[in-house]
N, C-alpha and C positions, 0 to 999 in steps of 0.2 A: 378462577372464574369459569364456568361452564361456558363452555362452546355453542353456538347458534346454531340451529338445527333449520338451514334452507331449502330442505326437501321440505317441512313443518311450512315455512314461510312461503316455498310456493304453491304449495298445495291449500292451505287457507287462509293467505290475505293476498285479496284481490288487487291491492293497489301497494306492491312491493316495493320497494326503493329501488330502479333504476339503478343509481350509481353503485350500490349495493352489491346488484344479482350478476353487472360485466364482468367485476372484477373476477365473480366465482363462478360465472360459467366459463371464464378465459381460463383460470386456473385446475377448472374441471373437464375444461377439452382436451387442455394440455396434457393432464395427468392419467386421464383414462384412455383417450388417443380415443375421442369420440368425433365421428365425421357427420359434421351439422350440413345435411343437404343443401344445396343449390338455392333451392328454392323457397326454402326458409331463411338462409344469408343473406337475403336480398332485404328481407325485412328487420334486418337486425343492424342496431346501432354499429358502429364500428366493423361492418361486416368484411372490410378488406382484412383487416387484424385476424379475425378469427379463420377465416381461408385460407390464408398462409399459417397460421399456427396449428392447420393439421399437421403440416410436417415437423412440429415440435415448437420447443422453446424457444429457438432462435427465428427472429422472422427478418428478414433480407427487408434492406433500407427502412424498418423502424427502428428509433431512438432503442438500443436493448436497457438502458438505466430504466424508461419509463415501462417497456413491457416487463421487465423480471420486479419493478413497482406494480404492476398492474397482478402478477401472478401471486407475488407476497401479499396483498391486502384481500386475496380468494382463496389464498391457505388457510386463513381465520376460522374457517370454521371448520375444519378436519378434510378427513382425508376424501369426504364426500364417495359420490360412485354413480357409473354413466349416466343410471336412471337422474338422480337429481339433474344431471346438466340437460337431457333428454326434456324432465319437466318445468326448469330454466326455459329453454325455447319455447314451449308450447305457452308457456306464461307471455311472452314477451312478443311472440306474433299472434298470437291467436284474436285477439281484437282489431288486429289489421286485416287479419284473414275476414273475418265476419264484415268489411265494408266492401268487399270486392264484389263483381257482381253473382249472381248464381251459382252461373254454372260454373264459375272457376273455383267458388268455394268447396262443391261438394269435393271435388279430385283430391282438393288441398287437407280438406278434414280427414277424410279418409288416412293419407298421408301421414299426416299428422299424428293419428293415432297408432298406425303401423310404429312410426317414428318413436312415439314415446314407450310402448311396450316394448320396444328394441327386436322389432320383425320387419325391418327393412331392406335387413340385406339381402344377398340373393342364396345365400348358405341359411338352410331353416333347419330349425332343431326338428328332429326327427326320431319318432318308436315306431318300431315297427315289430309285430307279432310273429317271432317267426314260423309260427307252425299253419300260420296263415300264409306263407312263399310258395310260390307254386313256380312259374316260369317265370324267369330274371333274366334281363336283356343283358350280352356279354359287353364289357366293357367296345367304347366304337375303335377302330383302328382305320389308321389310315394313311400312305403312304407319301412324303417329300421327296425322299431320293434313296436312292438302291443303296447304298454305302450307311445311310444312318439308320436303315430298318434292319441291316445287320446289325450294328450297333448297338440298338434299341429294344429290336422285336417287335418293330413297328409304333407310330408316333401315334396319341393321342390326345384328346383337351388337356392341353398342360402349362406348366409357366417352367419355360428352358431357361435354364441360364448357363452362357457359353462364357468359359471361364478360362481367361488366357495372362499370360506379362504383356505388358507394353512391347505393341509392334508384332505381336506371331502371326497377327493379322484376322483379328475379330471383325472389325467392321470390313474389310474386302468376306470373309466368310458369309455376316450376315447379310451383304450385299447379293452374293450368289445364292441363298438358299430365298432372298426374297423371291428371284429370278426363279428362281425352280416350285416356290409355292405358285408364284402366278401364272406358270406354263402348265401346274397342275390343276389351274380353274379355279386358286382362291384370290380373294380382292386381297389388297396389300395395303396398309400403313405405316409407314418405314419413320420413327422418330428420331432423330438426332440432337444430339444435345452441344455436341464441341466442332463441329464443324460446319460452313456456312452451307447454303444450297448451291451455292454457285461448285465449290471444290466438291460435295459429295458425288453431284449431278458430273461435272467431270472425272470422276474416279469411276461411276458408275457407267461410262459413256460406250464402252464396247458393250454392256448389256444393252441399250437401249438402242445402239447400232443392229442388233442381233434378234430383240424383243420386242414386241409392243402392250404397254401393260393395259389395263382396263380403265376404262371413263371410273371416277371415282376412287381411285387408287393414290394414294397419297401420299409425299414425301413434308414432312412438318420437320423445318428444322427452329429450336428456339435454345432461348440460353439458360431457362429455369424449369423448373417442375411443370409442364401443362394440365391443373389440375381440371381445368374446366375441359378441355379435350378429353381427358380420361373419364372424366362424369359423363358427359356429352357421349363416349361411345358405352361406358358401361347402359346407358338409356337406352341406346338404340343396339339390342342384341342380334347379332349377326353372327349364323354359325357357321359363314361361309369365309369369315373374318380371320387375319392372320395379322398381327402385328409384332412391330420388330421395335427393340427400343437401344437405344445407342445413345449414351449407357446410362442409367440411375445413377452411378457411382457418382458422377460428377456432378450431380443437382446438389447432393447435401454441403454446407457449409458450416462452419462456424469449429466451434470445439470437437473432437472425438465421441466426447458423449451427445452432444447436438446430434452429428453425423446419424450417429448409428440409432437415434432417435427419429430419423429424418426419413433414414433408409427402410425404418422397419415400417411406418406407417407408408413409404410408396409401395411395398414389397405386398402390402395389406390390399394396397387398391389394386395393385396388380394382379393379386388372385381374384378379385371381383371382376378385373377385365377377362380376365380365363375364363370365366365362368359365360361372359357374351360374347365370348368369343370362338374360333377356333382354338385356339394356341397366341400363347403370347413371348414370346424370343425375346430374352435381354442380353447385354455383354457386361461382364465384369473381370475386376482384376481380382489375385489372389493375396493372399497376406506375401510379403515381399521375403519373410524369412524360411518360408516352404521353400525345400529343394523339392522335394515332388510334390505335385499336386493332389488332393485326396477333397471330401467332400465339406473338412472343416477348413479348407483354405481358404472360403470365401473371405475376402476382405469388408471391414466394416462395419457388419452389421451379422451377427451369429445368424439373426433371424433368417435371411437368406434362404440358409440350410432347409431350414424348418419349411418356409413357402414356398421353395420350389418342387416342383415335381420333379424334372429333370434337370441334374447338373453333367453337361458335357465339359472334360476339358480339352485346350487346344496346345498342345506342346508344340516347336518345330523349330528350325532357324530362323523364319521368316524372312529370308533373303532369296531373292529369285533371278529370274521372273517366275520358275516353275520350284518348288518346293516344299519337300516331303512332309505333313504334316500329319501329326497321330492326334485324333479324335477317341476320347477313352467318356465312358459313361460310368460317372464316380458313385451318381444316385441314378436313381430310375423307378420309379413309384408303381409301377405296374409294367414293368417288364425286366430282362435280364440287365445285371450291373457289372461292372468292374470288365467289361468288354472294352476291348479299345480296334481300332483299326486306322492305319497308315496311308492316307491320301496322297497323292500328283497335286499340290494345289498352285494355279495358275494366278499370280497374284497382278499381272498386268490383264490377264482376259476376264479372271474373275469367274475362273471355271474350273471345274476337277475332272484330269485324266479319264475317264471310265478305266484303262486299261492297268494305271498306274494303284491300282489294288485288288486285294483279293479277298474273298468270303473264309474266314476261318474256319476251322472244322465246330461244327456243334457241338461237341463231347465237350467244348469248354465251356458252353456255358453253364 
């Protein structure tokens, strides 16, 4: 029997079956890892189902019998692709849109349209002539701390991921370089995912003895994915913005293939927070059967590799209070790699020696 063609059905019949079009825009969000805006979910039936089914198949406290029921009856009609589930929504709000007043329509049309031609995001397809390049801005640089610009070659808009075992002491790290971006003049959004505000806030308590951060500087600690937090700052672009996330790893749930379906769609929003951002810091773990650490160890999710800009890793005892940790930079997208250097890190002050390292000679890089 010939398959249904629901790109055909939403494009010309105006008055589609409902029960029809969830099953297969749920099944087409799923499968293409299409991120149905904010402001379009709000008008769409079941739109808590579909929010959490960005980050895949598995969606945390629904029934999974009736959502992989819900996914199988929107396979029916093949394997589909973004655009259909793109003009799925536009079918399904766009007559709620048209009773709203004015002015909120025009924003939303607008919108709307970007949305369905798939030119929403903030990465645009791009030609460019080259014999028409004349003067080209160098990429921006700009400095955290004296030990990771040797490292580095200096930091840029990027998405870091600080890649350690349990315990070397990623979150006391991320905690200090928060510390050192907000004494260097950038605002801070510190996310936390495993630990409460109360213990991080105490672990953090000689920095805040020592510092004082900026009105608007935020510590968010929660137990799941904040995707509306991530929308919410992808909206409002700040390039004075520095966020720290502690850790992705622990949001994904369910099966291994969930997980790493889970992870690659946060890792996705994560480049779009880079992009309004300064820099965006995450912490992860690596696969647990690497003895050394290298840039395919990410655990998880391969994709990782792929979206990060910078992967540092952190080896050391992690035993203290003061102990020696090596910082190596396994990837590095625009600048020097496979650089490491050996820190003093103070894991009760949540500081680094200045004295307790040294600048390598440059011949190696």
């Amino acid at each position: 029997m010939e398959k249904p063609n629901h790109e055909n059905l939403v494009v010309e019949e105006e008055n589609a079956d409902l029960p029809q079009l969830l099953p297969r825009l749920f099944y087409l969000t799923v499968t293409h890892r299409v991120r149905i805006p904010e402001e379009f979910l709000r008008f769409l039936p079941l739109s808590g189902l579909f929010r959490t089914a960005h980050g895949g198949l598995y969606v945390p406290d629904v029934d999974l019998t009736n959502t992989l029921d819900l996914y199988r009856r929107g396979s029916e009609g093949g394997p589909g692709s973004a655009r259909e589930a793109r003009l799925i929504v536009a079918h399904l709000v766009r007559e709620q849109i048209s009773e709203l007043p004015l002015e909120n329509q025009l924003s939303l049309w607008e919108r709307l349209s970007r949305f369905v031609n798939g030119s929403d995001g903030l990465i645009q397809d791009q030609i460019v002539d080259l014999s028409e390049v004349r003067d080209v801005e160098p990429i921006e640089r700009w400095t955290l701390t004296p030990y990771l610009d040797v490292i580095t070659g200096g930091m840029y808009q990027s998405l870091v991921v600080l890649m350690g075992r349990p315990g070397v002491g990623k979150t006391s790290m991320m905690c200090h370089l928060a510390e050192m971006a907000s004494r260097a003049g950038y605002n801070i959004t510190f996310i936390q995912n495993e630990l409460s505000a109360s213990i991080l806030l105490g672990k953090m308590l000689p920095i805040l003895k020592r510092h004082s951060f900026r009105k608007g500087d935020r510590l968010i600690c929660v137990s799941g994915y904040p995707s509306d937090l991530i929308e919410e700052m992808i909206r409002n672009q700040n390039p004075n913005r520095i966020v720290f996330f502690d850790s992705p790893d622990s949001v994904g749930v369910g099966d291994q293939e969930s997980r790493r379906f889970a992870l690659e769609a946060i890792y996705r929003d994560l480049v779009r927070l880079k992009l309004a951002s300064r820099a965006v810091f995450v912490s992860s773990q690596p696969r647990r059967r690497d003895a050394s650490l290298s840039m395919s160890s990410v655990a998880e999710s391969w994709a990782k590799a792929w979206y990060a800009d910078l992967i540092l890793t952190l080896t050391g005892p992690g035993i203290g209070p003061i102990t020696p940790m090596t910082i190596r930079a396994v990837k590095n997208r625009f600048g020097p790699s496979q650089r490491e250097l050996t820190i003093q890190f103070n894991l009760v002050s949540l500081s680094v020696d200045e004295l307790g390292w040294e600048d390598p000679d440059e011949s190696t890089w």
